[in-house]
Phi, psi and omega in degrees: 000125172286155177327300199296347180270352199264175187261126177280177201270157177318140169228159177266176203254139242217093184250116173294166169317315166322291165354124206132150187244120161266119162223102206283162174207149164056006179110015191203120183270129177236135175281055207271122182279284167270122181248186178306317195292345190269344199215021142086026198038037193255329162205179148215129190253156189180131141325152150203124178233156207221117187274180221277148196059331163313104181275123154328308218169110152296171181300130183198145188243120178239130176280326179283340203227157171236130164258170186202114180243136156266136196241136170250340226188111183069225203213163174225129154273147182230160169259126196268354201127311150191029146227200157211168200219106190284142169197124199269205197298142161118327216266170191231103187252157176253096151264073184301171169324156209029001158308086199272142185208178174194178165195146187238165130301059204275007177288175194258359184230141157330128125297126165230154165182177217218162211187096189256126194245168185223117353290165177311178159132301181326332202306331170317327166287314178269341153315314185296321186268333128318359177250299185328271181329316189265005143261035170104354178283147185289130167295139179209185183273301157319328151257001133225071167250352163305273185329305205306275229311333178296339207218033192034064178231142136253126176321181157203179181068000000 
C-alpha cells in the first residue's frame, strides 16, 4: 500500500469535563460523555448523579446490552435481583444481560456514579423519554416501559 492508500490512523479522543450530551429524564441527570457516535457503537458512557430519595431506575432486564455502574460519590442502594445492596465510592456492580437490576439513593447525601453501557445504543431511550416529556407527556410507568420495550428492556420485580 502506498502513503495515499494506507487508512488513517485512529486518534484517541480527548472529552473536557464540559463535553457531553446532558439529558435528564423524570428529574434525574444523566451526562453521556461518549454515545455509539463517538466509540463506533461499541459503549457508552455516562455520569449520572442522584439526590438523596431519588430512584434511578426500578427493577428492569435488558437483553440486548450489559450496564456497569461505578459509584463515585455517596451510596447507590442497588437492587440485585433478588435484594438489595448498598454500595459506596470504589464499588462496581456488573448487570449483564438478563440481569435484573435498579437502582436508588436511599442515602441522606448526593449519589454521583458513572455507567458504561455495552454495545451503545441505549443512550437512545433517554433521548427518546426526554423528547416525549419536553412535549408534554406525563412520566408514567407505561410510558416507559413503551420506550424500554423499543431497546429489549422489560421491567422485573
Amino acid at each position: 500500500m502506498t502513503d495515499d492508500q494506507s487508512p488513517t490512523p485512529a486518534r484517541p479522543l480527548l472529552r473536557s469535563p464540559q463535553d457531553g450530551e446532558l439529558i435528564d429524564v423524570a428529574g434525574v441527570p444523566h451526562f453521556f460523555r461518549l454515545t455509539a457516535e463517538h466509540t463506533g457503537g461499541r459503549f457508552a458512557f455516562e455520569e449520572f448523579c442522584l439526590a438523596p430519595g431519588t430512584i434511578g431506575a426500578r427493577p428492569h432486564v435488558h437483553e440486548g446490552h450489559d450496564e456497569y455502574f461505578y459509584v463515585l460519590e455517596g451510596e447507590l442502594t442497588l437492587h440485585t435481583g433478588e435484594d438489595e445492596v448498598t454500595a459506596g465510592p470504589g464499588c462496581l456492580l456488573a448487570a449483564t444481560r438478563g440481569t435484573p437490576h435498579g437502582y436508588r439513593n436511599a442515602g441522606p447525601v448526593p449519589a454521583r456514579a458513572l455507567c458504561l453501557y455495552t454495545p451503545a445504543g441505549y443512550e437512545n431511550y433517554f433521548r427518546e423519554v426526554h423528547a416525549a416529556v419536553s412535549a408534554g407527556a406525563e412520566v408514567t410507568d407505561e410510558l416507559l416501559a413503551e420506550f424500554r420495550s423499543r431497546y429489549r428492556t422489560t421491567s422485573s420485580g
